[in-house]
Structure formats: C-alpha cells, structure tokens
C-alpha positions in Angstrom: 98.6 85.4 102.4 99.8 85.3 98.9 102.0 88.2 98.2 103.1 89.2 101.9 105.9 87.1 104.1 106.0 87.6 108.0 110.1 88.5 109.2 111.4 89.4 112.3 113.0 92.7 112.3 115.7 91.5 115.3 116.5 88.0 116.6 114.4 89.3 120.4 111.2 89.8 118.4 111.2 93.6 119.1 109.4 94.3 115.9 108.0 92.4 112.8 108.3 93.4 109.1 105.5 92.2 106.7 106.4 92.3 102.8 103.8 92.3 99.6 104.5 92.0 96.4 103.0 92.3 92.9 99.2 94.3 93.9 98.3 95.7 96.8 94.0 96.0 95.4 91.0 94.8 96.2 92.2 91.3 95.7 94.7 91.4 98.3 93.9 93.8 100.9 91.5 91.7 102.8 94.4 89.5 104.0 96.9 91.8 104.2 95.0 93.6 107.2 94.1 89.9 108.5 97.8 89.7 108.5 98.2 92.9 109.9 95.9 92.2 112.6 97.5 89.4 113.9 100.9 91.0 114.3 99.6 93.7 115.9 97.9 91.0 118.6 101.3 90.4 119.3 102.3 93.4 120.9 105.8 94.6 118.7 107.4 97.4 119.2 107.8 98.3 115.8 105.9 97.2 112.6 107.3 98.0 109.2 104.9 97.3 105.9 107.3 96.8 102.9 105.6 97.6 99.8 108.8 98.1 97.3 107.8 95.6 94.9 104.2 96.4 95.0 103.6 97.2 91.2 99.7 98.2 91.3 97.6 99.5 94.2 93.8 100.6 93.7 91.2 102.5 96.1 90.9 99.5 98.4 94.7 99.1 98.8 95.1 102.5 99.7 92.1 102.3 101.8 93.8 100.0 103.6 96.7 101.4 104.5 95.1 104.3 105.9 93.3 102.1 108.1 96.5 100.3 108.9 98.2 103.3 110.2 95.3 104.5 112.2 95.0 101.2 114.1 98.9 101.0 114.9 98.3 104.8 116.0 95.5 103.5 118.1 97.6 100.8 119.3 100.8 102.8 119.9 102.7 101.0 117.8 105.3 102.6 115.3 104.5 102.0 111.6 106.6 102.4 108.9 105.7 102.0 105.2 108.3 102.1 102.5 106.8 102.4 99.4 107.4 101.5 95.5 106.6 104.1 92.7 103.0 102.9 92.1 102.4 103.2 96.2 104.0 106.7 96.4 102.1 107.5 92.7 99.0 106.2 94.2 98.8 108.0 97.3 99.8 111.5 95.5 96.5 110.6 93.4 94.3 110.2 96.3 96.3 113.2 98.4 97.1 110.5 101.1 101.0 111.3 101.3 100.4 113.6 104.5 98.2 110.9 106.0 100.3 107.3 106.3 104.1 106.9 107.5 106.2 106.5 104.5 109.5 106.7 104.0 110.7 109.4 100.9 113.5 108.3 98.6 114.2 111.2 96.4 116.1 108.6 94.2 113.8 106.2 93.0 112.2 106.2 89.5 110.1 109.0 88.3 106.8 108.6 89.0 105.9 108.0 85.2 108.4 104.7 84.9 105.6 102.5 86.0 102.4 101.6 83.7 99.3 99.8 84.3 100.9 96.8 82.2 103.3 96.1 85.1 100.6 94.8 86.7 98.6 91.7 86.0 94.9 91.8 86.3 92.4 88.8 87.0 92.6 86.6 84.0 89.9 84.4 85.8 86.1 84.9 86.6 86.3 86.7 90.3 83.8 86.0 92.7 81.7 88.5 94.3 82.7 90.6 97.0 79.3 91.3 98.2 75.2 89.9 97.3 72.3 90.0 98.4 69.8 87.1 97.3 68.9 88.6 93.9 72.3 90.5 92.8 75.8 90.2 93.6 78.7 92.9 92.9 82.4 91.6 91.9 85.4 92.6 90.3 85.6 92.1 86.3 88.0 89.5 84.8 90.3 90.4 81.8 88.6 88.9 79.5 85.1 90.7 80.2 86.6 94.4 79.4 85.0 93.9 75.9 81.9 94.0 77.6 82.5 97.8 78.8 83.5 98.0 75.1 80.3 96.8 74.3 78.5 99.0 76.5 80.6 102.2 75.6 78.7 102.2 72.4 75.4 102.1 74.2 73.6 105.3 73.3 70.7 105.3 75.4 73.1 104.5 77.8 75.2 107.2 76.9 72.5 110.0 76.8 71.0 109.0 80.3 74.1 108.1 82.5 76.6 110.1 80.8 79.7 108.1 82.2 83.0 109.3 81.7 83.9 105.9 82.0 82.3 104.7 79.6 83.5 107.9 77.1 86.7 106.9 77.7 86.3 103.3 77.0 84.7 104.4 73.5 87.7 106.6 72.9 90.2 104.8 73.9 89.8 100.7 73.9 88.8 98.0 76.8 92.0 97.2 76.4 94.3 100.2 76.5 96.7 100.2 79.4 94.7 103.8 80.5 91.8 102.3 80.6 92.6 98.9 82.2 94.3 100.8 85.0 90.6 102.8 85.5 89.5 99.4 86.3 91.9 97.3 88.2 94.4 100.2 89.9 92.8 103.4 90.2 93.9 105.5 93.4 90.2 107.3 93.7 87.6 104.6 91.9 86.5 101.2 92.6 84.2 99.9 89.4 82.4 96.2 90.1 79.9 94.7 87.8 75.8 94.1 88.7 75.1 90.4 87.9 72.0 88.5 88.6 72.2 86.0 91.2 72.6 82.5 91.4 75.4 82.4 88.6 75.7 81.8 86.0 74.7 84.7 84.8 76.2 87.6 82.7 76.4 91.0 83.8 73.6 93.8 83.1 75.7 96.8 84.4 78.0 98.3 86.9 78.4 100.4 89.5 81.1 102.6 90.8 82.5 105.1 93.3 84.8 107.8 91.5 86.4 110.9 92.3 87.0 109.1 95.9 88.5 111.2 98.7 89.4 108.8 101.6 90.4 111.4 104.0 87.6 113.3 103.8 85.5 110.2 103.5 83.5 111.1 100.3 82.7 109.8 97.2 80.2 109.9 93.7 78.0 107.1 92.9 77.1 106.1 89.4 75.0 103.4 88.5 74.7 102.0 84.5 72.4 99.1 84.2 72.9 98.3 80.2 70.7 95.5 79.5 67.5 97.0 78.7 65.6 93.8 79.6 66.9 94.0 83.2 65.2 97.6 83.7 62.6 98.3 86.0 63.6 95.2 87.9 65.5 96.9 90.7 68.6 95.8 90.1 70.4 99.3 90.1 68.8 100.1 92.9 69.9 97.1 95.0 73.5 97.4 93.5 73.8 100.6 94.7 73.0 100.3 97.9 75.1 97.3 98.2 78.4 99.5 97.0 77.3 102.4 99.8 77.5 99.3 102.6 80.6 98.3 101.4 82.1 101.3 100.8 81.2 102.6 104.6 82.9 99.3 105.7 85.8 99.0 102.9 86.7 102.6 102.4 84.9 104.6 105.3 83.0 106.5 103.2 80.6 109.0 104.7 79.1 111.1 102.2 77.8 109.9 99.0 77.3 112.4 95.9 75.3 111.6 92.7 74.3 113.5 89.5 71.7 113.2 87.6 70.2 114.3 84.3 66.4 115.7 84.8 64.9 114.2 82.2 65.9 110.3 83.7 63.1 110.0 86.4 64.1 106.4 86.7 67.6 107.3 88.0 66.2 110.3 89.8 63.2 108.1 91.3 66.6 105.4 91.6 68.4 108.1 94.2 65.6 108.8 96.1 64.4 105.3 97.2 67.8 104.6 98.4 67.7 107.3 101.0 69.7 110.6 99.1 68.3 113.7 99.2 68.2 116.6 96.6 70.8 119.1 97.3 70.8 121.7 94.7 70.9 121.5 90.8 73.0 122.8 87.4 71.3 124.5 85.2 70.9 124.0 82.1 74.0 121.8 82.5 72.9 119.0 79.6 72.0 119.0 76.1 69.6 116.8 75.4 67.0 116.8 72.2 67.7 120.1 71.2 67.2 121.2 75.1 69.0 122.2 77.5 68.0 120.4 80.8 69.1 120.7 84.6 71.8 118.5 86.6 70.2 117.2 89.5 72.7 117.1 92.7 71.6 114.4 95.1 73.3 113.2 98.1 73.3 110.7 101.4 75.0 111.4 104.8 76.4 109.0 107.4 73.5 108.6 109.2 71.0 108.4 106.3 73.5 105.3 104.9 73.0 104.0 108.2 69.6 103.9 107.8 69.8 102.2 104.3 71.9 99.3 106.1 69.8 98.7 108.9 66.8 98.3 106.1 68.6 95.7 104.5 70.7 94.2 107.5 73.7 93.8 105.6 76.7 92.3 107.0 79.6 94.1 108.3 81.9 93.5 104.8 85.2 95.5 105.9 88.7 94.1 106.7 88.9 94.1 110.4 85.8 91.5 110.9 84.5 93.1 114.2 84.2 96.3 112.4 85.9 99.7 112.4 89.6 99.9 113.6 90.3 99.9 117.1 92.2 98.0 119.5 89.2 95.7 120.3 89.9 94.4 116.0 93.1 92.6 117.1 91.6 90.5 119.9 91.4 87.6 117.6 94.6 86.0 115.6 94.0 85.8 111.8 95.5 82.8 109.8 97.1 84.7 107.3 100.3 84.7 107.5 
C-alpha cells in the first residue's frame, strides 16, 4: 500500500503499528482499510495508525478513520491514532475530534502552518471510482481544474445551479491553493466529474456532496451538467444516483439534502425521479429575471436510497468489500500491506 508500512509494536507481536504518509484521500483510503483489515484478522492487542506525516486528508480519508475506529471498537481492539496538523485540522472541520482515538499534542504547529500546496494532487488522468454502462464518476486531474474555470463562467449554469463552488472558482482561480484544497482535501466535500462512458471522453459536469456531516450521516447533493449538448440525456440523473450509492457505502451517508431553484423543472423533475421527496421551501429565496422565486428543499432517507440501489443493482463500492464494518469484514486477509 503505497504510503503505509506494517511494524511491530514489540518483538512478541502484542500489537502492530501501521504508518501513512503524504495523503490520507480518496486515493488512498481504499488500501489503507484493506491494510487495516488484515491486521485486525490477526488478532493484536493493540493497533496504533500513525498519521504524523500525513500532509492532506479529504472526506473519504476521514470517512475512513471513523470506520476504522468503529471496527477495532467492534472488535475490541485498542486503537490509537496520532495525528499530523492536516489530520487534527481536518477532523475539527468535519467535528470528528470527539469521535476517533487520537492522541493531543498541545505543541505541534498551529493549525494554520499547513496549506493545500503541501500536498500534491493527481497530476495524471484518475480512473473512475464508480460507472454504470453509460457514465462513470472519478476524481479530476490537475491539469483539468481549468475546466471548472471554464465552467465558473457558465451563466446559465450559474443562474440555474447556483454553486458556490463554482462562485468561488470564478473569484478566486482553478488554481488557487483555496480552491485546489475544495477539490482534492476538503474535510466535508467530495467533488468527482460526470464523463460519458467508454473513454475517451471529456467531462460534461460534476457532482458533489458538500456540507458533509459523517457523524450524523448527512449530506447536500448538487448536480451541474455544463455541456449543454449533454442535457436531457440523463446523465445528471444517473451521476447522481451513482454518488448517493457510493456515498452510503464510502461515507455512510443516510440522509441526502438538495436545493433547488423553482423555476429549473429539469433539476426539480431531476430530484424527484431519483427517489427525494419535497420537504418544505424558501421563499422568495432567489432573484431571478427581475423575480423573486422560491427554494425548493428536497430530500431522500435511508430507506428511500435503498430503494434507488436496489433499482439499479449497484455494487457494494465501500472499503470493507463485504460491506458495512463488523467483525465478519476481517474474515478475509487483504494483500496490502
């Protein structure tokens, strides 16, 4: 597992210490609970995660470790996490501090010593982390920020999504350290591109989970398809419902929230074919035309995203392979290391 090294703790094998350096994201988090899960097959007494040079952790990462603790919990094994500054930053960000075993240092570096250029994003083309035949959903390279700087100056996308994301893009650069860390180490947002499949194709749009609260198991969907040609063909639609699988796998999400303006039936129309349900509105929330126009507030529940899966039989796509954490998830040896 590239990043994370395997050392015993004491010469009898009482307890195993696993190390990861540089990222601790979406990119890595996969094998560091296959790792995870194969030291904890092995019965130690004691498991300490060593995450001091970890200079970037995202959504997923922390994601993880929540999952990590609650499966050594289950498991009865002792779990201690020391953290760098990004960890301990990150899991103030996503109020997780109260929720995993670390260990304070009142002497490290202020919180604000570490920056998103620390860390080094994917310079490559990443592949996807989840399709269906007709649309895949993956992480965007470096080199494809432009693109959200290209869409940031959208304005019929601007006028019906309304994405902060995009706003700040605009305001700020693709490039600005702020704005790269929105995309590749945010503590509460996970943001993958919509493209087409079979590659090669380019992307039409994005979806993303923001405003993510992992112990409560919540999160807001937004949805931006910006190529006008690839409207109407149901490629939002699919997207989303492929994030909502992933996320109830990935992060454990459980409640879904989504706002919309009223004068977009297509994202309204969007919401409701993938199972949310109307939940109140703002009024007179949006300016629009020289109108003011409601804010729609839709949402879906565990058992209606339930539903949604079973419609489209998607794959489990979360880190423990047999599903949620439990003891039963570390019957089988991984071969990370």
């Amino acid at each position: 597992m590239p990043g994370a090294a395997r050392s015993l703790l004491r010469s009898d094998g009482a307890g195993v210490e696993v190390r990861v350096g540089d990222a601790l994201t979406i990119g890595t988090a996969f094998a560091l609970c296959g790792s995870i899960r194969g030291h904890l097959a092995d019965s130690p007494r004691a498991l300490v995660l060593n995450l001091e040079q970890v200079k970037a952790v995202d959504v997923v990462g922390l994601a993880a470790l929540l999952q990590i603790t609650r499966l050594a919990r289950q498991l009865d094994v002792p779990l201690t996490i020391i953290p760098s500054v990004a960890i301990h930053r990150g899991l103030i960000s996503a109020e997780l501090v109260d929720e995993v075993p670390v260990v304070s240092n009142p002497g490290r570096v202020p919180l604000s010593a570490v920056g998103a250029r620390d860390f080094d994003p994917p310079d490559a083309l990443t592949p996807f982390l989840a399709a269906t035949p007709r649309v895949g959903l993956r992480q965007p390279a470096w080199e494809e920020l432009s693109i959200f700087g290209e869409w940031a100056y959208d304005s019929l996308l601007s006028q019906m999504v309304g994405s902060e994301l995009l706003y700040r893009c605009r305001h700020l650069g693709p490039y600005h350290p702020d704005f790269v860390a929105s995309i590749f180490s945010d503590p509460t947002s996970l943001t993958l591109f919509v493209q087409p499949v079979p590659s090669p194709a380019s992307p039409v749009g994005f979806v993303r989970l923001y405003d993510i609260r992992l112990v409560e198991q919540l999160g807001f969907l937004e949805t931006a398809i910006a190529d006008p040609h690839s409207l109407r063909r149901g490629w939002g639609v699919e997207a989303s419902r492929l994030l909502l699988a992933f996320a109830m796998d990935v992060l454990a999400i459980r409640r879904v929230e989504a706002k919309v303006f009223a004068y977009n039936p297509l994202s309204i129309n969007a919401l409701k074919r993938n199972g949310f349900q109307q939940e109140g509105l703002l009024r007179q929330a949006k300016t629009y035309r020289g109108r003011r126009w409601d804010i729609l507030v839709f949402s879906i529940l565990e058992d209606e995203l339930h539903a949604q899966r079973e419609l489209e039989q998607f794959p489990y796509m979360g880190f423990w392979e047999t599903g949620s954490p439990s003891p039963s998830s570390c019957s089988r040896r991984s071969g990370a290391a």
